[in-house]
Every structure is written in C-alpha cells, then in structure tokens.
C-alpha positions as CSV (number, residue, x, y, z in Angstrom):
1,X,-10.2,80.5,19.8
2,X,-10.1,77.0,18.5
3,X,-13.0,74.3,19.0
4,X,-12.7,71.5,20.7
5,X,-14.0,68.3,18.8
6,X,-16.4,66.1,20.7
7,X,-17.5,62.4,19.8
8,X,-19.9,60.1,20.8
9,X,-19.0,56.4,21.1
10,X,-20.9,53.3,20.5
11,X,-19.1,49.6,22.1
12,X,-20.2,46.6,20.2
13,X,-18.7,43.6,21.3
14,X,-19.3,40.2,19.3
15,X,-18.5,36.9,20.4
16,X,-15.5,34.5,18.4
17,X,-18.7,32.8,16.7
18,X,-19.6,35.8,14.7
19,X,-17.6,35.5,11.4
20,X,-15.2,37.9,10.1
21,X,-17.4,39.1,7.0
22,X,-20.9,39.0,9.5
23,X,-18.6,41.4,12.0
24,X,-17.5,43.7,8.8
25,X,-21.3,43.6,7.4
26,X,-22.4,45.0,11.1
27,X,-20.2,47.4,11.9
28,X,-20.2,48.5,7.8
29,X,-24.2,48.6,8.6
30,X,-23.8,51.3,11.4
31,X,-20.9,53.4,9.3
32,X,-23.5,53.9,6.5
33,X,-26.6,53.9,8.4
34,X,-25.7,55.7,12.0
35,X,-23.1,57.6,10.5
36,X,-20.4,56.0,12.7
37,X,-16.9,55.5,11.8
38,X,-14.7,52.9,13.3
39,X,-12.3,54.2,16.0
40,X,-10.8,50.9,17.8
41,X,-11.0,47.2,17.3
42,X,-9.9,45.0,20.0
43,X,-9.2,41.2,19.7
44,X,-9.0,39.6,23.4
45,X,-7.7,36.1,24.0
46,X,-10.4,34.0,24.1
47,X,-11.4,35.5,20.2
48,X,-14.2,37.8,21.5
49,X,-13.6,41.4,19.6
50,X,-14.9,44.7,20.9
51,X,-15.6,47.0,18.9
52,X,-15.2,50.9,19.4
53,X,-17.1,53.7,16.5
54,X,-17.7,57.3,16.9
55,X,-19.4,60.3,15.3
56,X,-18.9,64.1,15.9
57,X,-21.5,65.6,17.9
58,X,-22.2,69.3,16.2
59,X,-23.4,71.5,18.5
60,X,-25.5,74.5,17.3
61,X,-24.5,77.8,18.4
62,X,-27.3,80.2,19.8
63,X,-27.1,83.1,17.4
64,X,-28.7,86.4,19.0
C-alpha cells in the first residue's frame, strides 16, 4: 500500500517595492533555514507577488 505525500505550505506575499534580489534573498532565507522549497510564484497585475513554499511533513509511525 503506497503513502500518500503530505506538505505543509507557507504564503508570503511581498509588495512591487521589494526588489527582485531582496524577494530571492527571502524566500532563499526560508529554503535553507525552514527547509522550505518553492512551490508557486504568482505575479498579479498591480506587481505584488505571492509566494507559495512547502516542506513534507514526515509522520512517525507507532511501532508496537
């Protein structure tokens, strides 16, 4: 029987004054640090960018 994979997700959303390289230093910051990993990146219209990172949650199994 196979395992399903669960994630937990983290939204960050930065306004169009945040620079490109101060976005890619935060979210880089929470990939290293939080073990996150970047799953979506939305640019909306008016230049604000959400962005969408994940992990695995690892569930331990009762052994007994």
């Amino acid at each position: 029987m196979g395992t399903m994979v669960e994630y937990e997700y983290r939204v960050l959303v930065f306004a169009r004054s945040v620079s490109r390289g101060d976005l890619r230093r935060a979210v880089a910051a929470e990939a290293e640090y939080g073990h996150w990993e970047l799953s979506r990146l939305r640019l909306y219209l008016g230049g604000a960018r959400k962005v969408w990172l994940r992990r695995r949650i690892i569930r331990v199994q009762r052994t007994g």
